[in-house]
N, C-alpha and C positions, 0 to 999 in steps of 0.2 A: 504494500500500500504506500501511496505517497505522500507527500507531507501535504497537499492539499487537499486528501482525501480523507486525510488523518486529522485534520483540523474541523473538518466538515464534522466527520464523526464526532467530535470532541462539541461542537458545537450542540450538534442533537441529541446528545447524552445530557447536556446542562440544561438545555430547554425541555427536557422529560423531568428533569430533577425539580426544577421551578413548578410545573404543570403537577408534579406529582404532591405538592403540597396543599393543592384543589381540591375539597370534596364535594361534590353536588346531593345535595341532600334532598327526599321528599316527605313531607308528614301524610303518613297514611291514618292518623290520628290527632284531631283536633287539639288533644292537651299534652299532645308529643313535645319536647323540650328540645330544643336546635344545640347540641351539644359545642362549647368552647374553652379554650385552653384556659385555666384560672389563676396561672400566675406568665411571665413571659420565659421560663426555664423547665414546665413541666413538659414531660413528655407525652400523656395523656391526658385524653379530654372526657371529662363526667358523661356517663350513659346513663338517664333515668328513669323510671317506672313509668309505664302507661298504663300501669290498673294494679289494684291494691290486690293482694294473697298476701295467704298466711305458709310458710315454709313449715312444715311439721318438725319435729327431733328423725333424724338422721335420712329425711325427705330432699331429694331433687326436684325443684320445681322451673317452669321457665316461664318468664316474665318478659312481658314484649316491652320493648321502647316507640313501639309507634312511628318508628323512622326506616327509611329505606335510605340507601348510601351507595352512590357511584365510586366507587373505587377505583383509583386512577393503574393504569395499565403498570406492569411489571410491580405491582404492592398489594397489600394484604390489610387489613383493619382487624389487628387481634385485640380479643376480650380479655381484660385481666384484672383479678380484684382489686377491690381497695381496701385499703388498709384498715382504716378504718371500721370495716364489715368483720375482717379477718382476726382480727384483738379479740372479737367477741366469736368469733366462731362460726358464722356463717363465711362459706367459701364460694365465691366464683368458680365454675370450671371451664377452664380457659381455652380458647377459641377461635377461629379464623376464618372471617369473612374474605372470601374470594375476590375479583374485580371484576368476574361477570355474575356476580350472585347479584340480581332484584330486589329480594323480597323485603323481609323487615328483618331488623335485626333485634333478633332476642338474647337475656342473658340465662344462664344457668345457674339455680342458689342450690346449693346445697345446707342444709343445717344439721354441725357438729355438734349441738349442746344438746340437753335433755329437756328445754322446751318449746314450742313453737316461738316461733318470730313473725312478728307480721310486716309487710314491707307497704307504704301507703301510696298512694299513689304522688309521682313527684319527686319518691325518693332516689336520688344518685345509688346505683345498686352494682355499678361498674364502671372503669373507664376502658376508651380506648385508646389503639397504639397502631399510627400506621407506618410501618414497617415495609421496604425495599424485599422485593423477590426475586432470587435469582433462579431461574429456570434450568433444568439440572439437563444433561445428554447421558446418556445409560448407555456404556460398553460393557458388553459381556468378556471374559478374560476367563482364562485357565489359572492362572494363579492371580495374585494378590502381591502388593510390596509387603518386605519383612519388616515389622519393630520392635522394638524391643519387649511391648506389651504384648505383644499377638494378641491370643485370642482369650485372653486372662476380661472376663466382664465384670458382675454387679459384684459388688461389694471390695472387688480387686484391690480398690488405693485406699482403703482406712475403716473396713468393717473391722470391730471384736471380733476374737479368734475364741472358739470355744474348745478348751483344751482339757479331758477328763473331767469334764461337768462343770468347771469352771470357765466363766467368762474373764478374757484377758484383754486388759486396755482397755479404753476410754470410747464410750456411745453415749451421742448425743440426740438418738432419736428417738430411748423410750418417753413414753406422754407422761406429763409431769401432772400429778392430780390436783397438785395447788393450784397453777393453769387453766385447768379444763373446769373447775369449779370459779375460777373468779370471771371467765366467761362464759359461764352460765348464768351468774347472777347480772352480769354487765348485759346480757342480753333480756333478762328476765326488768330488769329497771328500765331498760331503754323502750321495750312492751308497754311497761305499766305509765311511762310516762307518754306514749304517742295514746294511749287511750283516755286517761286524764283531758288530755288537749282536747280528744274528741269529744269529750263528755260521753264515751261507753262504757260501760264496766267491763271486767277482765272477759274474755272468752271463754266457754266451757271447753277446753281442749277435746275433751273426750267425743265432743260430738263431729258430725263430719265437716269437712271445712270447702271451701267455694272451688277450689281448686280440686275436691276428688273426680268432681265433673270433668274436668278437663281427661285424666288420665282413663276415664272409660268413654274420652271419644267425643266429649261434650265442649259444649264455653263456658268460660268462667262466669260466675257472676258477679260483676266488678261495683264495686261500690264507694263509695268517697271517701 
């Protein structure tokens, strides 16, 4: 290639990269929220609730945002919690809108504590991150380059060794019950204080909640 052609390309690489900080957005929902950056350093922008559910204890529900999203060519719009959800124990599970996907983008909750959560409608319940794709070519090969790790996988670089019944060295992934109990209760005050506001009383957990509709095929019944 020549240096004029080489420039050329250098050229249409930078005008993709400008273009690619574009999203065209549609509300397929009246009280859909236009998602923006909230400081000028963050890398993600708030995703919020377009309709109130309650996430059960150890329940995946999914919650639309009422937005559809043009995704600029060679990138991706991945879902990823926030922080703020994840202290107390509700999780994101994290996700990848396409740049010929339509439709709406919903989020995924899952809830790690032992009681319901309820999400209102409104609420920031994810952000997103749009993220550069590069498009891979797949050769098939009879061998593979050597390294030093081969084919050594999970747990390879710094799992405990369990040696004659005892655990050897340092893990940091068993669950910590102080933890898992202070966001239970952070998630259980954060409940009682969106109902307050509401002027509802607590919810009877036990009874069925708006969203089992959904998971036998139905709609939610969305409420304020």
């Amino acid at each position: 290639m020549d240096m004029k052609n080489t420039i050329n390309t250098i050229n249409t690489m930078n005008k993709e990269m400008l273009l690619a900080g574009v999203i065209r957005i549609k509300r397929l929902h009246e009280n859909a929220k236009i998602p923006q950056h909230m400081t000028r350093g963050a890398a993600g922008f708030d995703l919020c609730a377009v309709e109130s559910a309650f996430v059960q204890p150890g329940a995946t529900v999914k919650i639309g945002t009422g937005l559809a999203f043009e995704i600029p060519a060679r990138c991706e719009l991945q879902v990823r919690p926030r922080s703020g959800l994840s202290q107390i124990g509700i999780q994101v599970i994290v996700g990848t809108v396409d740049s010929d996907y339509r439709g709406e983008v919903c989020v995924l909750l899952h809830n790690t504590t032992g009681i319901a959560y309820r999400v209102i409608r409104g609420d920031r319940i994810a952000q997103g991150v749009l993220a550069p794709v590069i498009r891979a070519a797949f050769v098939e090969v009879d061998e593979l380059s050597q390294t030093d790790r081969g084919a050594n996988g999970f747990g390879s670089t710094g799992i405990s060794e369990i040696v004659k019944g005892q655990v050897v060295g340092q893990c940091d992934a068993w669950p910590d019950p102080t933890a898992m109990l202070v966001r239970s209760v952070a998630a259980r005050l954060h409940e009682q204080k969106l109902n307050n506001a509401l002027n509802k009383p607590i919810v009877n957990h036990e009874a069925p909640t708006r969203f089992t509709m959904e998971n036998k095929g139905g709609s939610n019944d969305q409420t304020d």
